[in-house]
C-alpha positions in Angstrom: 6.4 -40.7 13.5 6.4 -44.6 13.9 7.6 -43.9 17.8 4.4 -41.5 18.2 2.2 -44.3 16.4 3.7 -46.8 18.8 3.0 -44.5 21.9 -0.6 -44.2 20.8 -1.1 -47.5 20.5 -0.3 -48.3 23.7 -2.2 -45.3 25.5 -5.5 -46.8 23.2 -4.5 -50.3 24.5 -4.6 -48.9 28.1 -7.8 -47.1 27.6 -9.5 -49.8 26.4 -8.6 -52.1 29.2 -9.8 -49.2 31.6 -12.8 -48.7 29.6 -14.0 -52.6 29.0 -15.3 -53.1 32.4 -17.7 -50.1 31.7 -18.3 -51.7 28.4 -19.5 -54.8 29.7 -21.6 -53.5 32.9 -23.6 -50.7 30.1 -23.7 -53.4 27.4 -24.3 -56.9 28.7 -26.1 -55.3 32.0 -27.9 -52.8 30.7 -26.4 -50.9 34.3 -24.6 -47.6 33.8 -21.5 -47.6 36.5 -19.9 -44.1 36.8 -18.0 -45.4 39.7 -16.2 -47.2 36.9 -13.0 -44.9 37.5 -13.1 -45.3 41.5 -12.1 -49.7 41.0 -9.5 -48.0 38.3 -7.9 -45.7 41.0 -8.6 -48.6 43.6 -6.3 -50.6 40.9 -3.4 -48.5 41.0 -3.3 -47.7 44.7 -3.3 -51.7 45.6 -0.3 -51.7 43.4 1.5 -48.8 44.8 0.6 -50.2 48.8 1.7 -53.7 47.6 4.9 -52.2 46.1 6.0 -49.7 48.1 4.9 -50.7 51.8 5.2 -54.7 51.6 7.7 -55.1 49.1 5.7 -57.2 46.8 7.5 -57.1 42.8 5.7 -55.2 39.9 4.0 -58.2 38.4 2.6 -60.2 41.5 1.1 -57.4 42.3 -1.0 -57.1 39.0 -3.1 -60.1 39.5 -3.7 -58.7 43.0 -4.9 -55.3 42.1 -7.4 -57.5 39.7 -8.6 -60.1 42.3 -8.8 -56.9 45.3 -10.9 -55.1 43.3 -13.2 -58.1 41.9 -13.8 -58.8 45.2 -15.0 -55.5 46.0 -17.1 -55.0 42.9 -19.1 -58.4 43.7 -19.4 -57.0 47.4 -20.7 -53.9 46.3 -22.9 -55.8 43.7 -24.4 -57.8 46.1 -25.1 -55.1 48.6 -25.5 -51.9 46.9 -25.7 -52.2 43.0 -28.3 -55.0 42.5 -31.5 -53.1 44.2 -30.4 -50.5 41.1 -30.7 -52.7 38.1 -34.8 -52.2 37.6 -34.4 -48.5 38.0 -34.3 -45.8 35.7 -30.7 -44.6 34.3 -30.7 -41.3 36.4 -31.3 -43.4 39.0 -27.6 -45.5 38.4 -25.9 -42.2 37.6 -26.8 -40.5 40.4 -25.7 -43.5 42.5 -22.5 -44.6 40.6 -21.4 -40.7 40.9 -22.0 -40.1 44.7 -20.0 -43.6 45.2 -17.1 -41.7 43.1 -16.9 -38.8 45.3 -17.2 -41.4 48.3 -13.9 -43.1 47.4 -12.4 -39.9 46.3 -12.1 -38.5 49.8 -11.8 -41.6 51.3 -8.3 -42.3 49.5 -8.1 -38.6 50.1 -8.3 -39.3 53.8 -6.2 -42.5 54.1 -3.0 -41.8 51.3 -3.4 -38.1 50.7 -3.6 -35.8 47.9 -0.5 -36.0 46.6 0.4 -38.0 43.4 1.7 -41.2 43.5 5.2 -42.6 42.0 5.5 -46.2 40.9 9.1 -47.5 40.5 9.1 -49.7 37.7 11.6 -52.3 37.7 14.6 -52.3 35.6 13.7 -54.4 33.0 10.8 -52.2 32.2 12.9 -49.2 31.8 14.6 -50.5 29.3 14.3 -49.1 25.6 14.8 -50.7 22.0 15.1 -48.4 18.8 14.9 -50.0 15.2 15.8 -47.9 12.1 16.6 -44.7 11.3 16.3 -41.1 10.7 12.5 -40.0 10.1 11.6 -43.8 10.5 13.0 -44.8 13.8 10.8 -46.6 16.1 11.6 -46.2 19.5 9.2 -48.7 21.7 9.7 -48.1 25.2 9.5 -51.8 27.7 6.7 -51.3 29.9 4.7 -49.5 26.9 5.5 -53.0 24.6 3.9 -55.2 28.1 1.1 -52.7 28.6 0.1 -53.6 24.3 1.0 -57.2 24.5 -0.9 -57.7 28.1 -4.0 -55.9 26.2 -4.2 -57.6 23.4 -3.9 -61.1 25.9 -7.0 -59.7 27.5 -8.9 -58.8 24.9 -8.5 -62.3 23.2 -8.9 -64.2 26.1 -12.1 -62.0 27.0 -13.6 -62.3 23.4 -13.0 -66.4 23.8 -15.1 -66.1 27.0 -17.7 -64.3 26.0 -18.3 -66.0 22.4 -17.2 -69.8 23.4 -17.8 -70.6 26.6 -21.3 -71.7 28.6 -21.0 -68.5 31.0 -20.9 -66.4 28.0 -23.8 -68.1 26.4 -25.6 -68.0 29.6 -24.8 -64.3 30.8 -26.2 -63.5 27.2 -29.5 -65.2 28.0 -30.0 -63.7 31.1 -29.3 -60.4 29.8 -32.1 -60.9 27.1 -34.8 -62.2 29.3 -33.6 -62.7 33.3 -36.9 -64.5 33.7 -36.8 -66.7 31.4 -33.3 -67.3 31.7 -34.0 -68.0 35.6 -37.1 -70.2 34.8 -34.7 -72.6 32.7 -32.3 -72.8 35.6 -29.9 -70.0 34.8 -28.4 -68.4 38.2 -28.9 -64.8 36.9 -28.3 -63.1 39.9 -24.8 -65.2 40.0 -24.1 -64.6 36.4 -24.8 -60.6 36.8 -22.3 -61.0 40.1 -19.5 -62.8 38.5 -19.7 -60.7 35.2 -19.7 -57.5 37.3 -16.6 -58.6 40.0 -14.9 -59.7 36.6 -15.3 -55.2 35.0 -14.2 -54.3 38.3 -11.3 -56.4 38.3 -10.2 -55.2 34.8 -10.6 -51.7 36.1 -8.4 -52.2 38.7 -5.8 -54.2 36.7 -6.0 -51.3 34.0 -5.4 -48.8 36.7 -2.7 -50.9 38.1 -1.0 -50.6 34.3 -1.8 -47.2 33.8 -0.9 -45.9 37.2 2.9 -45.1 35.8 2.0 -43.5 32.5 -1.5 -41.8 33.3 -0.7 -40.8 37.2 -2.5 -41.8 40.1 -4.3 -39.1 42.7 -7.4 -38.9 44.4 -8.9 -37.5 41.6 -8.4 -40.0 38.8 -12.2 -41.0 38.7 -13.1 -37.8 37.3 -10.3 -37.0 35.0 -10.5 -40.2 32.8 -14.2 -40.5 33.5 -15.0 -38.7 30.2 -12.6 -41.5 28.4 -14.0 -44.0 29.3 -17.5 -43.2 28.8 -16.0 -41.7 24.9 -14.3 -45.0 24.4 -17.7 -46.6 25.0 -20.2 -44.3 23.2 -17.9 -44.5 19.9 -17.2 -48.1 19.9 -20.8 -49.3 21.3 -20.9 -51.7 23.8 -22.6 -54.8 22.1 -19.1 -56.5 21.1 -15.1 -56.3 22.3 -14.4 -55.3 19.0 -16.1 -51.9 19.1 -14.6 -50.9 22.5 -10.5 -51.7 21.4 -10.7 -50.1 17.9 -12.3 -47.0 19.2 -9.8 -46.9 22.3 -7.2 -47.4 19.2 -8.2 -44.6 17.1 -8.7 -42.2 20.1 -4.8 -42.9 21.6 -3.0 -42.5 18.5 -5.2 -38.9 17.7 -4.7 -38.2 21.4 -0.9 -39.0 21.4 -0.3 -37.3 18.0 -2.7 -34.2 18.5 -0.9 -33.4 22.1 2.4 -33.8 19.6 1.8 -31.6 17.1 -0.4 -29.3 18.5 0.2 -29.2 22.1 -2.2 -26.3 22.6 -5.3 -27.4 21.5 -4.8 -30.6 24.6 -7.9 -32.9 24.8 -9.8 -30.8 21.8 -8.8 -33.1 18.9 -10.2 -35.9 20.7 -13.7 -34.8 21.5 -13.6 -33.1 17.7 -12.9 -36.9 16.5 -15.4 -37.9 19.1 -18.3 -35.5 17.3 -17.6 -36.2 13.8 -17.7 -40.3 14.6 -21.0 -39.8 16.1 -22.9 -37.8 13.9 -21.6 -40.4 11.1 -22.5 -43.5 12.9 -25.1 -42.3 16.2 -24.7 -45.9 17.6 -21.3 -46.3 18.0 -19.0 -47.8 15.4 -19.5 -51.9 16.0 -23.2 -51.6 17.1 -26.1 -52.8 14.8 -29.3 -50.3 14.3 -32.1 -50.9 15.7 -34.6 -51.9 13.7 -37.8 -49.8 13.2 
C-alpha cells in the first residue's frame, strides 16, 4: 500500500509539473493554451534526440529540453499567440488545438509513429525497499528524482511568483496591462517571459515523464484532458491549488488502476465531478464576489 502511495505521488508530482505551465498561461494570462501538451511532447522528444542521436547524458539534457522549448514558446508568443490575447476564448481554443494537430503530424512526419524508448541510466534503475510485509515501501530511483525535482520547482516557482519584482510586476500587468504599461511596466515583455518560462516547464515535464507516461505523436491529446482536470480542480490563481489537486488525482489514479484495473481513467473523472460540484471554482480559488 505505502509502495502504491509512493507511486501516486510521484505520477501527481509529474502531472503537476506538466500541468503548471497551463496553470500559469489560464491564470496569470487570462490565455487558454491547448497546445499546452504539443511543448510537453516537444520536451520529451528533445530528450530522446539529445540522448539517443548525440550522446548527450540523462540530466544535461533536462535543462535543454526546458531552454528548447522556452525558446519556442516566446517565438511562437511573439508571432502567433500575442494577436490572440484580446479575443474571445473560442477564439484561443480553436487556435491552441489546430497548432496541436500541427505538431502532431509534424513529429509524425520527422520521428514517426512509433513509441519512443528512453534508456535511463543505471543509477536511476536502481530500487530501495524499507520495511516489511503489508508495509514495505518500495520507492523506485528515477520515481524519488521525478518527486524531489517537483517539489524543487514548485518552491522555487512559488518564491518567484510571491517575492520577487517580476512576480509583483507580471501580477500588475495581468490586473490592468494599461495601467501597468503607463507606470513603466514592459507588459508585453513580462507576458513573453512568463509564457517561454510554461512552455519550458512543459517541456521539462515531458522530458521527466517521457519514461513513465510514454512518448508518441499523440501525447498532446492523451494527457490533454489531465492537464486541463489538474487545472479546473485546483484553480489557477495560486501554485498551491495546481500541486495538491495533481496530488490527489495520482494517488486515486495509481490506486484505482490497482485495485480496479477495469474501470481505467473512470475513478478519476468520478473524483473529478464530485470535487466540482463541492467547490465549482476549483479547490484554492476564492469566489467571486457578487
Amino acid at each position: 500500500m505505502l509502495t502504491l502511495l509512493f507511486d501516486g505521488v510521484a505520477y501527481g508530482m509529474l502531472l503537476f509539473v506538466l500541468s503548471l505551465g497551463l496553470a500559469v498561461t489560464m491564470g496569470l494570462m487570462n490565455f487558454i493554451n491547448l497546445a499546452h501538451g504539443a511543448f510537453a511532447m516537444a520536451g520529451g522528444y528533445i530528450l530522446v534526440a539529445l540522448m539517443h542521436k548525440a550522446g548527450w547524458p540523462f540530466l544535461a539534457c533536462l535543462p535543454a529540453a526546458f531552454l528548447v522549448t522556452a525558446a519556442m514558446g516566446a517565438l511562437l508568443e511573439s508571432t502567433l499567440y500575442r494577436p490572440l490575447y484580446g479575443r474571445p476564448h473560442l477564439d484561443q481554443v480553436l487556435f491552441s488545438i489546430g497548432l496541436t494537430f500541427m505538431a502532431m503530424a509534424a513529429v509524425d512526419y520527422v520521428m514517426g509513429s512509433s513509441q519512443q524508448n528512453v534508456q535511463l541510466p543505471d543509477w536511476l534503475r536502481q530500487r530501495f525497499e524499507f520495511g516489511a510485509g503489508p508495509w514495505t515501501l518500495g520507492m523506485g530511483a528515477y520515481r524519488l528524482f521525478i518527486v524531489v525535482s517537483c517539489v524543487a520547482l514548485a518552491l522555487g516557482l512559488q518564491a518567484v511568483l510571491t517575492r520577487t519584482r517580476f512576480g509583483s510586476r507580471l501580477r500588475a500587468a495581468v490586473d490592468d496591462p494599461r495601467v501597468a504599461a503607463g507606470l513603466g511596466i514592459p507588459v508585453n515583455r513580462v507576458f513573453l517571459m512568463t509564457f517561454a518560462v510554461g512552455s519550458g516547464l512543459a517541456g521539462l515535464g515531458g522530458a521527466l515523464g517521457a519514461d513513465i507516461l510514454g512518448l508518441d505523436p499523440s501525447f498532446p491529446l492523451k494527457f490533454m484532458v489531465y492537464f486541463l482536470i489538474v487545472c479546473a480542480v485546483g484553480g489557477t490563481s495560486s501554485i498551491t491549488g495546481p500541486l495538491v489537486a495533481a496530488l490527489v488525482l495520482g494517488i486515486a489514479d495509481v490506486v484505482g488502476k490497482y485495485y480496479v484495473p477495469k474501470l481505467g481513467a473512470f475513478i478519476v473523472y468520478m473524483l473529478m465531478i464530485a470535487i466540482l460540484l463541492w467547490r465549482p471554482q476549483g479547490l484554492f480559488t476564492r469566489e467571486a464576489k457578487r
